[in-house]
C-alpha positions as CSV (number, residue, x, y, z in Angstrom):
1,X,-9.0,-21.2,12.1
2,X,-6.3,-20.0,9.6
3,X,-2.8,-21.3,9.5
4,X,0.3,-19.7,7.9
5,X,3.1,-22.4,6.6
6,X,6.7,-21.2,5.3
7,X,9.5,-23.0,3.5
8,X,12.5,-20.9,5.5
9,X,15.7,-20.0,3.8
10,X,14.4,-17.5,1.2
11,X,16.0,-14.4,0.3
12,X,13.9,-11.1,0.5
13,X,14.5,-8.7,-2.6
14,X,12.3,-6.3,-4.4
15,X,10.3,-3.5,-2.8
16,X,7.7,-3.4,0.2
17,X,5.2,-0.9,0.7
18,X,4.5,-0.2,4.1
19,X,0.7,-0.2,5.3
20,X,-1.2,2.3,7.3
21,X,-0.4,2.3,10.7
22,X,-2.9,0.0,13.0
23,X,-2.8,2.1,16.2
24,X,-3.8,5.2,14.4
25,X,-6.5,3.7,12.4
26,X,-8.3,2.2,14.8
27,X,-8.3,5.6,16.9
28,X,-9.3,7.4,13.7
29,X,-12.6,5.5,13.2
30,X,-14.1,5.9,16.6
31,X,-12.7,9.8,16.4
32,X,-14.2,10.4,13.2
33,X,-17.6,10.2,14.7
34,X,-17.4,13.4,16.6
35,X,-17.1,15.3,12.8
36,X,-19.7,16.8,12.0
37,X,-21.6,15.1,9.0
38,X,-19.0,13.0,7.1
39,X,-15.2,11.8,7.2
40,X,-13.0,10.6,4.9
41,X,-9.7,8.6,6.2
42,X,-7.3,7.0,3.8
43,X,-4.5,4.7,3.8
44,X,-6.6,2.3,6.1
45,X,-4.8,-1.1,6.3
46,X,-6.9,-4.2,5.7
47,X,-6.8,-5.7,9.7
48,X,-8.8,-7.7,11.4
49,X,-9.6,-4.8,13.8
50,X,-10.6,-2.3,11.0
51,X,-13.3,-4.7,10.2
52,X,-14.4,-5.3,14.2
53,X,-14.7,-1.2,14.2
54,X,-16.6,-1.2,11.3
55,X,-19.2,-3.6,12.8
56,X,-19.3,-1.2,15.8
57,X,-19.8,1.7,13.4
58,X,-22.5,0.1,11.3
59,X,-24.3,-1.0,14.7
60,X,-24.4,2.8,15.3
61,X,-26.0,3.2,12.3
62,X,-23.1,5.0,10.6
63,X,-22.6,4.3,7.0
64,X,-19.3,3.4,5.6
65,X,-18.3,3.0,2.3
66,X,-14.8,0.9,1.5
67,X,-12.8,2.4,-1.9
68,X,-9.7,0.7,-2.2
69,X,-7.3,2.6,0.6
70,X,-10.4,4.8,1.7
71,X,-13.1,4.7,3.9
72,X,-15.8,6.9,3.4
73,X,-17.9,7.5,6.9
74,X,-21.5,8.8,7.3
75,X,-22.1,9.8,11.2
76,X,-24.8,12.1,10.3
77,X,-27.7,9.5,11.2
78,X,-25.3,8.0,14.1
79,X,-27.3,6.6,17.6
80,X,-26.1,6.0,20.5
81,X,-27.0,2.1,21.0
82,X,-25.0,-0.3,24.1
83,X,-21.9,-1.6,22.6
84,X,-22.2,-5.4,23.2
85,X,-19.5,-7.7,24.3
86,X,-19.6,-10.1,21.7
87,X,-17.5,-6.6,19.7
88,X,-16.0,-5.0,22.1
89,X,-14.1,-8.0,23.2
90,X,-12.5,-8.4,19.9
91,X,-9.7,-5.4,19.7
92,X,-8.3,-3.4,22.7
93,X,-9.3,-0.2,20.3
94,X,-12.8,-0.7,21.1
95,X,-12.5,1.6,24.4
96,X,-12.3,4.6,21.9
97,X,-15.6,4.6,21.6
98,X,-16.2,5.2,25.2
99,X,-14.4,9.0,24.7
100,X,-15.9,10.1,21.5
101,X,-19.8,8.8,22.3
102,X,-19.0,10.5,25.8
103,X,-18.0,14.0,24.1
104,X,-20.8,12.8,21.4
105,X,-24.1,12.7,23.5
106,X,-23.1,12.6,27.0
107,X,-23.3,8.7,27.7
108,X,-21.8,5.3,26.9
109,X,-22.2,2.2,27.3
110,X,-19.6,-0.5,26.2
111,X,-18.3,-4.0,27.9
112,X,-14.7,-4.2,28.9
113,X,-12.4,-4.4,25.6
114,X,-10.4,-7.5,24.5
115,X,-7.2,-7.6,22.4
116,X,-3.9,-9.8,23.1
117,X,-3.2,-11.4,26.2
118,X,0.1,-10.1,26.9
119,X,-0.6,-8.9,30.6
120,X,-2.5,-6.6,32.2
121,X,-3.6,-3.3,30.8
122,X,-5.7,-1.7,33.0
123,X,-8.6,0.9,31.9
124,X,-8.5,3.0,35.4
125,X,-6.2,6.0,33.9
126,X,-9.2,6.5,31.7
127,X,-12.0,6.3,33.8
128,X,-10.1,8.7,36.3
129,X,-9.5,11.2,33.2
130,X,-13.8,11.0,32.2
131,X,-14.1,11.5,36.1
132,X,-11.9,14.3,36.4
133,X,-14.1,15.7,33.4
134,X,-16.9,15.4,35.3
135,X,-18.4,12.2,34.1
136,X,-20.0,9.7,36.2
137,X,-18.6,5.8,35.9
138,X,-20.6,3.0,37.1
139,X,-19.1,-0.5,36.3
140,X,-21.3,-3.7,36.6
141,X,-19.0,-6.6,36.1
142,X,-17.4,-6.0,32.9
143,X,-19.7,-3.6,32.0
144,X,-19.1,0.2,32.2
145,X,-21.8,2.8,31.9
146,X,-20.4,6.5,32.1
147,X,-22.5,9.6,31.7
148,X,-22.1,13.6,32.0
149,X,-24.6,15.8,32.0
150,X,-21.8,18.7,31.2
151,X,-18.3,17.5,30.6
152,X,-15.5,20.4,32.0
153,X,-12.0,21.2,30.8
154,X,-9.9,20.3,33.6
155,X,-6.0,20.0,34.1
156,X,-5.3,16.1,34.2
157,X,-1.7,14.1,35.3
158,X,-1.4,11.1,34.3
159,X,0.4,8.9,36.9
160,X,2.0,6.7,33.4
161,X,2.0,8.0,29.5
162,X,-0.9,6.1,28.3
163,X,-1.2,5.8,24.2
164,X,-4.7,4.7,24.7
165,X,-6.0,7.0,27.7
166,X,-4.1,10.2,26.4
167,X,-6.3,9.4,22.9
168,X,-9.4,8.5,24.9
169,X,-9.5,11.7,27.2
170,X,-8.8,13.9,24.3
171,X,-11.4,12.3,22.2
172,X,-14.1,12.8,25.3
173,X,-12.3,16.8,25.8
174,X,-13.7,17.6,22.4
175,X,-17.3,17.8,24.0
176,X,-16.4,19.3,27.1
177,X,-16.6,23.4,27.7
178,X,-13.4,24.9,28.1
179,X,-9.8,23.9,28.2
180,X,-8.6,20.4,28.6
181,X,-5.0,19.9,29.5
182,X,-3.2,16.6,29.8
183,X,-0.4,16.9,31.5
184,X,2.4,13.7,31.7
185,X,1.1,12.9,28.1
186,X,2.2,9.9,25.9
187,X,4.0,11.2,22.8
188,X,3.7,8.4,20.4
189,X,3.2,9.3,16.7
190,X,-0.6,7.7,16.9
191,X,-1.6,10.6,19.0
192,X,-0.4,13.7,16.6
193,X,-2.3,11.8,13.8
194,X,-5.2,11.7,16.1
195,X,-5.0,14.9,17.0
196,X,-4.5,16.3,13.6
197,X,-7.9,14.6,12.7
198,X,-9.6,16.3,15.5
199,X,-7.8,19.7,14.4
200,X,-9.2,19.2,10.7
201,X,-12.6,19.1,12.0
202,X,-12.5,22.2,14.0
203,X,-11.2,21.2,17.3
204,X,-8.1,23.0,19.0
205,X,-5.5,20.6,20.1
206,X,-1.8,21.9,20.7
207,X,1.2,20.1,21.9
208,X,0.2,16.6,20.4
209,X,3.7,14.7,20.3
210,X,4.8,16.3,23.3
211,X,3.9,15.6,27.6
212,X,1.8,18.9,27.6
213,X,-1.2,18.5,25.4
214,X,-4.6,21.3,25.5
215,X,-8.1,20.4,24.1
216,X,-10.7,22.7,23.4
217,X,-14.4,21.9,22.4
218,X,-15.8,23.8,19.1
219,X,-19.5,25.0,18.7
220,X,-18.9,24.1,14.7
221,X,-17.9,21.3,14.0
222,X,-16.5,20.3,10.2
223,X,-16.4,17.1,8.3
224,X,-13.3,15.2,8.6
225,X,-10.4,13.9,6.3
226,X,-7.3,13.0,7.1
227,X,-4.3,10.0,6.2
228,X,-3.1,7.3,8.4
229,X,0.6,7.0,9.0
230,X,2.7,4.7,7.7
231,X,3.2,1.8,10.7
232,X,5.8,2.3,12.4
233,X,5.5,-1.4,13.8
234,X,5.2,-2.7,10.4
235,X,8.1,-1.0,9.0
236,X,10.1,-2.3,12.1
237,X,9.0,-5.5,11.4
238,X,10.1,-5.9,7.9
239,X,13.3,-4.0,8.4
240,X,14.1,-7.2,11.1
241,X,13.4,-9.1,8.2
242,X,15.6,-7.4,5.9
243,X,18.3,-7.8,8.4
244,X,17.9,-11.6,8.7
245,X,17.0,-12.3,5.2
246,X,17.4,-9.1,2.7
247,X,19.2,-8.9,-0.8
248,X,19.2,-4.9,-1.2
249,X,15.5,-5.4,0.1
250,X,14.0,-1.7,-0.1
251,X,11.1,-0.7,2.3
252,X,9.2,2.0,1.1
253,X,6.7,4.8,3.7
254,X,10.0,4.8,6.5
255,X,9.5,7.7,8.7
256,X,12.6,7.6,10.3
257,X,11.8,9.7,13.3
258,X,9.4,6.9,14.1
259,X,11.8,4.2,14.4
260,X,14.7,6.2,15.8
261,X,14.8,3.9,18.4
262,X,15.2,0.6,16.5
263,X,17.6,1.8,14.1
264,X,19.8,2.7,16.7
265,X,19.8,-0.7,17.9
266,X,20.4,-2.2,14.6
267,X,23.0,0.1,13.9
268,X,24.9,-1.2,17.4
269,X,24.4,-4.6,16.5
270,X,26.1,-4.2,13.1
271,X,23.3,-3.9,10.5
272,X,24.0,-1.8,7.7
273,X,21.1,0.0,5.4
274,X,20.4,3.1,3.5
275,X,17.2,5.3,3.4
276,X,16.8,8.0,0.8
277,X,13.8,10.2,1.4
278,X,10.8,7.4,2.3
279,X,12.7,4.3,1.3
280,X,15.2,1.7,3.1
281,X,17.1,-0.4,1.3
282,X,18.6,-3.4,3.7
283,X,20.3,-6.6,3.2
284,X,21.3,-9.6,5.7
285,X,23.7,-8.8,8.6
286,X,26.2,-11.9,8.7
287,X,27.8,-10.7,11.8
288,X,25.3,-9.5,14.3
289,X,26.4,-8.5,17.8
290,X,24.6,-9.3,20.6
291,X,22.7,-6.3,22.8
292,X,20.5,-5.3,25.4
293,X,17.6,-3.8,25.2
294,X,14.7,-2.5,27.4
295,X,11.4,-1.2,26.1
296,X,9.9,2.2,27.1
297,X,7.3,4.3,26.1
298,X,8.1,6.8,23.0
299,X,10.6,7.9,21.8
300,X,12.3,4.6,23.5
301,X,12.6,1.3,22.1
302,X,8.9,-0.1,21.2
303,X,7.0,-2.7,23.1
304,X,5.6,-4.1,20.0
305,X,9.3,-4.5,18.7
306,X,10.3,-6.4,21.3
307,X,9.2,-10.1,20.2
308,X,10.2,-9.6,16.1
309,X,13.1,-8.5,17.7
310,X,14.1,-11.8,19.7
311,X,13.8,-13.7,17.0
312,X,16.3,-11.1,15.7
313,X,18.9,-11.9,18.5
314,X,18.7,-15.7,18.4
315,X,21.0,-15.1,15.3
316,X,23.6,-12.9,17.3
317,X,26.5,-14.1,18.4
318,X,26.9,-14.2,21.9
319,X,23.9,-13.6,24.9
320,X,21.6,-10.7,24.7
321,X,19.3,-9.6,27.3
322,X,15.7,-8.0,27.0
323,X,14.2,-6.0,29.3
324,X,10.3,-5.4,28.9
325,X,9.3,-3.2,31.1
326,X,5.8,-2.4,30.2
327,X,3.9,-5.9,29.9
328,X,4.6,-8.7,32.5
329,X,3.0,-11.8,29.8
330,X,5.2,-10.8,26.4
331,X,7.9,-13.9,26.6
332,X,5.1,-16.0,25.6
333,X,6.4,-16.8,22.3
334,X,9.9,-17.4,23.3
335,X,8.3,-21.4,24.2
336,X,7.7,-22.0,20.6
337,X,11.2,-20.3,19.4
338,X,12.9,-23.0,22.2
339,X,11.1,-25.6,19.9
340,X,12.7,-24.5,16.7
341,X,16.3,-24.5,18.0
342,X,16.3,-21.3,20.2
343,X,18.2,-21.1,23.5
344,X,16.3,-17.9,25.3
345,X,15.8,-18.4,29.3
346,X,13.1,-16.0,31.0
347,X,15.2,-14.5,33.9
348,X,12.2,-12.7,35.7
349,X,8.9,-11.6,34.8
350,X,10.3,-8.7,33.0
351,X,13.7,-10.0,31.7
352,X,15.1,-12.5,29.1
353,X,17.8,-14.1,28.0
354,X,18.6,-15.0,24.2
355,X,21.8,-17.1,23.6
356,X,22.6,-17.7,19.8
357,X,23.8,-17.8,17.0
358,X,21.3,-20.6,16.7
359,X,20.1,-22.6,13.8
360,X,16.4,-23.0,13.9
361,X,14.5,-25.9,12.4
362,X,10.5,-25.6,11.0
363,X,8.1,-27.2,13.1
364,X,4.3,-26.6,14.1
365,X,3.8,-23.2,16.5
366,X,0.9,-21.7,17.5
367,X,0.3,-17.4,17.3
368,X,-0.6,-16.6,21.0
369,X,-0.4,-12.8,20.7
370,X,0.2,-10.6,17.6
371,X,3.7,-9.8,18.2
372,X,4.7,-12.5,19.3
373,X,2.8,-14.2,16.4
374,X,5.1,-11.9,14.2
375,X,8.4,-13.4,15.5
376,X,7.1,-16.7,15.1
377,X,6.8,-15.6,11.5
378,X,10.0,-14.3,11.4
379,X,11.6,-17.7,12.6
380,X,9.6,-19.5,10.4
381,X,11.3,-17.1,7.9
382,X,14.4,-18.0,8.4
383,X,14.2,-21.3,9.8
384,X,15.8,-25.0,8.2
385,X,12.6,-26.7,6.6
386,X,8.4,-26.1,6.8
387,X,6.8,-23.9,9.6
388,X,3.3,-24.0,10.4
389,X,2.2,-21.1,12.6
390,X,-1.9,-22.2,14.0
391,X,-4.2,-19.5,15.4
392,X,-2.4,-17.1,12.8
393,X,-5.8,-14.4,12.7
394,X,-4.0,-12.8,15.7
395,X,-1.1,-12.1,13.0
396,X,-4.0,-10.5,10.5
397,X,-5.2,-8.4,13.1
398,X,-2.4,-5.9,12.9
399,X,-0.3,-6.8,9.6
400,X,-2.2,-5.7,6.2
401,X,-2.0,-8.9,3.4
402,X,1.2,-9.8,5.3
403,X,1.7,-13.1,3.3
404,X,1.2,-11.7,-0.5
405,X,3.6,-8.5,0.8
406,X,6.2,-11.2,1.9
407,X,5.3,-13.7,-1.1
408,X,5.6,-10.4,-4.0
409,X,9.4,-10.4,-2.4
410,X,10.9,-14.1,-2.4
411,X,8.7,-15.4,0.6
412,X,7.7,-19.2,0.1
413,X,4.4,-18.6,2.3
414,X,0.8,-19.9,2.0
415,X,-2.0,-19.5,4.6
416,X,-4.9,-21.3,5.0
417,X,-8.1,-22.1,6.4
């Protein structure tokens, strides 16, 4: 098992390059097997989960071909083989596979994907959206076999904005005759990167980015190429960093319509930065004000924010109060940050308390989720002494080479195995 170790107290200076984002890439991959011969997607971080799709891929018999940033895909030879659990437990992203192979040949079969524990994160909005299409969902333990004989454009509602099922349900719409429309849509930037894939190779998708989004099939389908976003998760991350720890730090790939959200926040708390065109530059806050916060789906403050972000708020001066109100198990890290000096206090199962400014001192943590593995980084960042983070793949499965990014800008950081 790997282990990350940091000598806090470092100033961050230089420039950053923001990655691809994770939670289009591993969309992209499954999607790109509905193109019709070949696909080409680049600016594909270097995740654990990219390589856990690519075993899935390969399994298929697709051929991929890895060129620095690129990934070169070969679907033209591609079978539709049971996806075991021993890889579909390994990344949420894995149910993507269950919409494409569905629109593909008609059938999938796939165990119940894994990812972080962070609460639960149900499946059943997309299993009602493959129903409503007119596929048939048998479930054997964690084991789901679904099967159409003709999929049907339907009108769908989603009773909450999924990210995955709005992907999932347009991936399977590409196969089905007619119109698809999903209505109550989730409007995250993943999902107009998706959908601009899907467009490339032929497919008619309008209203990607918006509640209201319609699918149509296409008789002839075209190869695939298109460029992952920059991460917007990513970026948010290291622009916390910047705010704790930067000296004119610049952060280069910012979208700011992507992080709106945070940069309001930071902004209200008293962080000051600059971006010209695609780059940031940021340096340490010495007076940050405490806030609240609550996370919500897109546009609204980010989920996967929230935990960098506590770390952020043990440095403000007075009590701040978090409100996550999509996950019920993300104040798991918040343990480990009480062990390095913190003072946070979990109100409820959806609310927490962070008290500060604290001083926090290095000690050994363990990464239980990969947010919250990315605050504990952040600590360790700016915490008094050595801090050894255990369990630390969960970290690599959504940050690209985070150590030599953070090392190429003042970071004393090692990781081992």
């Amino acid at each position: 098992m790997s282990k990350i170790t940091i000598e806090g107290g470092h100033q961050l200076s230089g420039e950053i390059k923001i990655s691809g984002a994770k939670n289009s890439a591993v969309a992209l991959l499954p999607a790109s097997i509905l193109a019709n011969k070949k696909s080409v997607i680049y600016n594909v971080p270097e995740i654990k989960d990219i390589d856990y799709l690519i075993k899935i891929m390969e399994l298929l018999n697709c051929k991929i071909e890895h060129k620095e940033d690129a990934l070169y895909i070969d679907s033209s030879e591609i079978k539709n083989i049971p996806i075991p659990e021993e890889l579909s437990v390994q990344m949420r992203a894995s149910y993507y596979f269950m919409g494409a192979l569905l629109a593909k040949f008609g059938h999938v079969e796939i165990s119940f994907p894994g990812g972080c524990n962070i609460g639960a994160r149900p499946i059943d909005i997309h299993i009602k959206g493959f129903e409503e299409l007119g596929a048939k969902v048998e479930i054997n333990k964690n084991r789901y076999s679904i099967t159409a004989k003709k999929l049907i454009g339907k009108k769908i509602y989603f009773d909450f904005p999924s990210v995955g099922a709005t992907i999932n349900i347009m991936l399977a719409a590409t196969g089905a005759e007619g119109t698809t429309i999903i209505e109550n849509a989730a409007m995250e930037p993943e999902i107009v990167n998706v959908a601009s894939f899907l467009i490339n190779m032929g497919f008619k998708v309008r209203g990607a980015g918006t509640k209201r989004i319609e699918i149509e099939g296409c008789p002839k389908v075209k190869d695939g190429v298109i460029e992952v976003f920059p991460d917007r998760i990513e970026c948010g991350t290291f622009v916390i960093m910047g705010a704790l720890l930067g000296n004119n730090l610049k952060i280069k790939g910012i979208i700011k319509e992507h992080i709106e959200a945070l940069l309001m926040k930071l902004t209200e708390i008293g962080v000051k930065y600059k971006i010209e065109e695609d780059v940031m530059t940021i340096s340490k806050c010495e007076n940050i004000k405490p806030t609240y916060i609550k996370t919500l789906v897109f546009p609204g403050f980010p989920t996967d924010l929230q935990q960098p972000m506590t770390t952020l708020l043990t440095q403000a001066k007075g009590k701040s109060i978090i409100e996550e109100t999509l996950y019920e198990n993300r104040f798991k890290n918040t343990y480990d940050l009480n062990r390095m000096g913190a003072i946070t206090n979990v109100l409820s199962l959806h609310k927490l308390e962070i008290t500060g400014p604290r001083k926090l001192k290095g000690t050994k943590v363990i990464a239980t989720d990969l947010r919250g593995g990315a605050s504990l980084l952040i600590a360790g960042l700016i915490a008094e002494g050595t801090t050894e983070i255990e369990s630390c793949d969960v970290i690599l499965r959504g940050y690209s080479h985070i150590t030599s990014k953070l090392k190429s800008i003042g970071a004393k950081i090692e990781i081992t195995e």
